[in-house]
One Martini backbone bead per residue (centre of mass of N, CA, C, O) as a GRO file, in nm:
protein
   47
    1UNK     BB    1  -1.263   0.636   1.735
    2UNK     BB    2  -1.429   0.484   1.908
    3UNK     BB    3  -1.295   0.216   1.940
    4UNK     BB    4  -1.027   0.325   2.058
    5UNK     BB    5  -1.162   0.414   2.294
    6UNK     BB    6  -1.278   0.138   2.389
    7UNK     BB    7  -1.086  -0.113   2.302
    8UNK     BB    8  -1.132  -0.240   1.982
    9UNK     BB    9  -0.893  -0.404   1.859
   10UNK     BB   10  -1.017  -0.558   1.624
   11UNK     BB   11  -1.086  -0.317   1.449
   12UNK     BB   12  -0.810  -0.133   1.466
   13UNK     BB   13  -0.651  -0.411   1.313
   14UNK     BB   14  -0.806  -0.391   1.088
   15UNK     BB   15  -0.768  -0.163   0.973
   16UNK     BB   16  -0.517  -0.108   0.947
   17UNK     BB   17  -0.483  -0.364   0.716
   18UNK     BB   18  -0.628  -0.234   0.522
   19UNK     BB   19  -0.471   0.003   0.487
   20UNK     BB   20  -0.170  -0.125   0.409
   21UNK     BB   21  -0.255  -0.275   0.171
   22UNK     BB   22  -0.355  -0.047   0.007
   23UNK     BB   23  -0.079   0.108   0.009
   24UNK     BB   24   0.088  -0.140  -0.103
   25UNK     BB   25  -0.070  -0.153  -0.371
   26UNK     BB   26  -0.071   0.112  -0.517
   27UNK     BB   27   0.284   0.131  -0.504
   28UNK     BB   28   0.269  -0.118  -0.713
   29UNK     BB   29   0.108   0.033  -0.969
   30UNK     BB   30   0.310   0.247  -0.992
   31UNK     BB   31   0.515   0.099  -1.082
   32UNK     BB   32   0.395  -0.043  -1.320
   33UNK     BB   33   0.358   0.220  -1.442
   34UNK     BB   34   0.636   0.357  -1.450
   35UNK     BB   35   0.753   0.080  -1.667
   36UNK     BB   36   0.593   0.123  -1.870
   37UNK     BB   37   0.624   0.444  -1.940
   38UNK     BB   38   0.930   0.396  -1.864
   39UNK     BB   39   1.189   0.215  -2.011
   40UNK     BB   40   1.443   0.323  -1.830
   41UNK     BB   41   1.303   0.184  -1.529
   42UNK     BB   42   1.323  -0.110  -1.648
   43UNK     BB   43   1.668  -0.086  -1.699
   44UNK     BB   44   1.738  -0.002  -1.443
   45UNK     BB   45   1.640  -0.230  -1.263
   46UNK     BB   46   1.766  -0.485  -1.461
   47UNK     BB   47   2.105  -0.325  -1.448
   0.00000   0.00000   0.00000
């Protein structure tokens, strides 16, 4: 929080970075552990 009181822009948009791809990793491991795990979902996606 002091970065951003400061306007240390440049920290507050790296965390920020850090946190999306985080959140986005996540997902796609989720997703892939969901397609493993339930084989109907992997041949609903598949169409």
């Amino acid at each position: 929080m002091q970065s951003a009181a400061k306007q240390d822009l440049a920290i507050v948009q790296a965390i920020s970075l850090l946190l999306v791809v985080a959140f986005v990793v996540v997902n796609m491991l989720v997703d892939v552990a969901n397609a493993l795990l339930d084989p109907r979902a992997a041949r609903r996606a598949a169409g």
